[in-house]
C-alpha positions as CSV (number, residue, x, y, z in Angstrom):
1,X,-11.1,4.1,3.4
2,X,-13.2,0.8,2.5
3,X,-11.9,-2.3,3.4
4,X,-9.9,-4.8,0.9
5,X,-9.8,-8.1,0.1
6,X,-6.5,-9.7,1.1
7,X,-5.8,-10.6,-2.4
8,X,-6.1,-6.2,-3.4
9,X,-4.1,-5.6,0.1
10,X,-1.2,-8.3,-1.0
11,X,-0.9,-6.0,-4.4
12,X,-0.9,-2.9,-2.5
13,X,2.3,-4.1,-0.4
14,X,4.4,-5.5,-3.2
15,X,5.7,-1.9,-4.3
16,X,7.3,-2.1,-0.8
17,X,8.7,-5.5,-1.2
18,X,10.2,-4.7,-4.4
19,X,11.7,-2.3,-2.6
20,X,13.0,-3.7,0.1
21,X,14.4,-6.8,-1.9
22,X,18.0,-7.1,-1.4
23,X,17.6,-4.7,1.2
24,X,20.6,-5.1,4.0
25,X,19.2,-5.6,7.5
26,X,22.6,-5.1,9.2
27,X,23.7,-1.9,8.0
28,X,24.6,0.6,10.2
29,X,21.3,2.8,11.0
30,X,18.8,0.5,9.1
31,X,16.1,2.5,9.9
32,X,17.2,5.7,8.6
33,X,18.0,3.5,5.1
34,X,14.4,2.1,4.8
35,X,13.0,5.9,5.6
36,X,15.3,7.1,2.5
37,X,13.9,4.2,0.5
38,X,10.4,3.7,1.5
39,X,9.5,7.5,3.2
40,X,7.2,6.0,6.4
41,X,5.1,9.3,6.0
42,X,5.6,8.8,1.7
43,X,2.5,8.0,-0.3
44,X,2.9,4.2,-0.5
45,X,3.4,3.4,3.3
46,X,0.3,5.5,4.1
47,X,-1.8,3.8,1.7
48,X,-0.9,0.5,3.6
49,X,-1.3,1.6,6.8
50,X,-5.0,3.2,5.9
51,X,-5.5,-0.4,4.0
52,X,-4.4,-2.4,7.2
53,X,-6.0,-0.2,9.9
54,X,-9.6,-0.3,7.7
55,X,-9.0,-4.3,7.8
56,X,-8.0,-4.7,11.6
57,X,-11.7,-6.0,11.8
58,X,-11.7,-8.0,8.9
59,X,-11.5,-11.7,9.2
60,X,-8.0,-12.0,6.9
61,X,-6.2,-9.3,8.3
62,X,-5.6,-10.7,12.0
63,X,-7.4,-14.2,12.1
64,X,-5.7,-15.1,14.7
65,X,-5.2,-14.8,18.6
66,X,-3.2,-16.2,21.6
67,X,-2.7,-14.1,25.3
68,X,-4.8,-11.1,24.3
69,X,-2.1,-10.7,20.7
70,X,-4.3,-10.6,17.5
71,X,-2.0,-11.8,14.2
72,X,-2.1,-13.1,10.6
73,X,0.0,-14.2,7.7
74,X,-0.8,-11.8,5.1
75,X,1.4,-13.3,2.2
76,X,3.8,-16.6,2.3
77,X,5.8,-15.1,-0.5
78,X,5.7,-11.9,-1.1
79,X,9.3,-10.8,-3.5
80,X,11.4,-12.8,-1.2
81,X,9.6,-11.8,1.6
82,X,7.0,-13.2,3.9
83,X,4.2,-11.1,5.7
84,X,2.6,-11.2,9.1
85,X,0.7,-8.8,10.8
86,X,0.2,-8.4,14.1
87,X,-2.0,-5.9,16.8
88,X,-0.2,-5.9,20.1
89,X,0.0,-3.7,23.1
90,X,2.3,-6.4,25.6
91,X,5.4,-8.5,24.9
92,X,4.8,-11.5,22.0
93,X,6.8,-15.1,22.0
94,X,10.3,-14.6,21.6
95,X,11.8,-15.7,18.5
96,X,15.5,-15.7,15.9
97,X,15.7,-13.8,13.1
98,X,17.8,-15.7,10.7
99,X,17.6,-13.7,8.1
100,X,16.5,-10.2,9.9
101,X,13.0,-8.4,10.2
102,X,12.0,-5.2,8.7
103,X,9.1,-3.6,10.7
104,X,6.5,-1.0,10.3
105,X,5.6,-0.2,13.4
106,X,1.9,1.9,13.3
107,X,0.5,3.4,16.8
108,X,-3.1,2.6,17.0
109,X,-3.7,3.9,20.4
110,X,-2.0,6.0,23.2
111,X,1.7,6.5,22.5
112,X,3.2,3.0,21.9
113,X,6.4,1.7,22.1
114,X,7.8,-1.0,20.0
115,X,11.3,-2.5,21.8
116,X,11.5,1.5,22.9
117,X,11.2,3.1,19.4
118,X,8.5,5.0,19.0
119,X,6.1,3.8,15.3
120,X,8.4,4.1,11.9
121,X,10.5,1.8,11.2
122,X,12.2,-0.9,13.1
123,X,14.4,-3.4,11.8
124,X,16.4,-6.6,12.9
125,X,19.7,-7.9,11.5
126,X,20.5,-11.4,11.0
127,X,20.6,-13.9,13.3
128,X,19.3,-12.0,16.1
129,X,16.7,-12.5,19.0
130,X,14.1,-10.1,21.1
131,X,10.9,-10.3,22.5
132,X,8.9,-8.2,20.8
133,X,7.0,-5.6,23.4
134,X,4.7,-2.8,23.3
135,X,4.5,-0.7,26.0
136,X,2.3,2.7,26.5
137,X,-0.2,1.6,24.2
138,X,-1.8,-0.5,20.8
139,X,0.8,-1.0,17.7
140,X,-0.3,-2.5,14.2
141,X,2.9,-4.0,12.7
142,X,3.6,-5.5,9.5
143,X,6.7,-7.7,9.7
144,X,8.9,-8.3,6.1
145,X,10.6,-11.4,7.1
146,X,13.8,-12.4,4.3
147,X,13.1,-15.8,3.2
148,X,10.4,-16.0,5.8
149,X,12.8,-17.2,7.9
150,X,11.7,-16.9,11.7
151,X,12.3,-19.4,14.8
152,X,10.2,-19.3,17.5
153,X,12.2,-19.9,21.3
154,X,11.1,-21.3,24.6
155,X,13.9,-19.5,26.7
């Protein structure tokens, strides 16, 4: 696939934050409610991955770097929603999520681990706190932030 401009990428992902708007982060089994909504193997979630994995070299995709973690915004405001990604294979800065986190969690190389789930989804409720890790490998993940509410922690 040829890489996109950020702007085309932003258009390609709104589908999925249509979607998702008013989706509820604390229901029981979260991630088995986004896969009935938004199918991680469906048409629209693997046209974003193949969009994101062609711009992992880009220069808008994952400007960014600090302790060997490569990240990005990708949208401020996105329906509701703002979107970062980020290319990890090691824990990243703990931080709140007021509002929760909905995650699509793509394995880039060996057999990654994202908090222990294996990719698909992974979701967050509201008002709760990890440091995010990936062990056994390389994970591209998009992060749908409600509100774009996030609160980075010292301890």
């Amino acid at each position: 696939m040829t890489e996109m401009t950020k702007e085309q990428f932003v258009e390609l992902l709104r589908p999925l934050a249509v979607a998702l708007r008013g989706f509820d982060c604390d229901q029981r089994d979260a991630a088995a409610a986004a896969e009935r909504l938004l199918p991680f193997r469906g048409a629209a979630v693997t046209a974003v991955r193949k969009a994101a994995e062609a711009a992992i070299a880009s220069a808008w995709l994952l400007p960014k770097e600090n302790a060997g973690i490569r990240f990005g915004r990708v949208a401020k405001d996105l329906e509701g929603f703002s979107v970062d990604a980020v290319l990890m294979d090691q824990p990243g800065p703990k931080h709140r999520h007021p509002n929760g986190e909905i995650d699509f969690c793509f394995a880039q190389a060996g057999t990654p681990k994202f908090d222990g789930r294996a990719e698909g989804y992974v979701i967050y409720g509201k008002d709760t706190t990890h440091v995010p890790t990936v062990q056994g490998g390389t994970m591209l993940i998009l992060y749908f932030l409600p509100g774009g509410a996030i609160e980075f922690l010292t301890s």
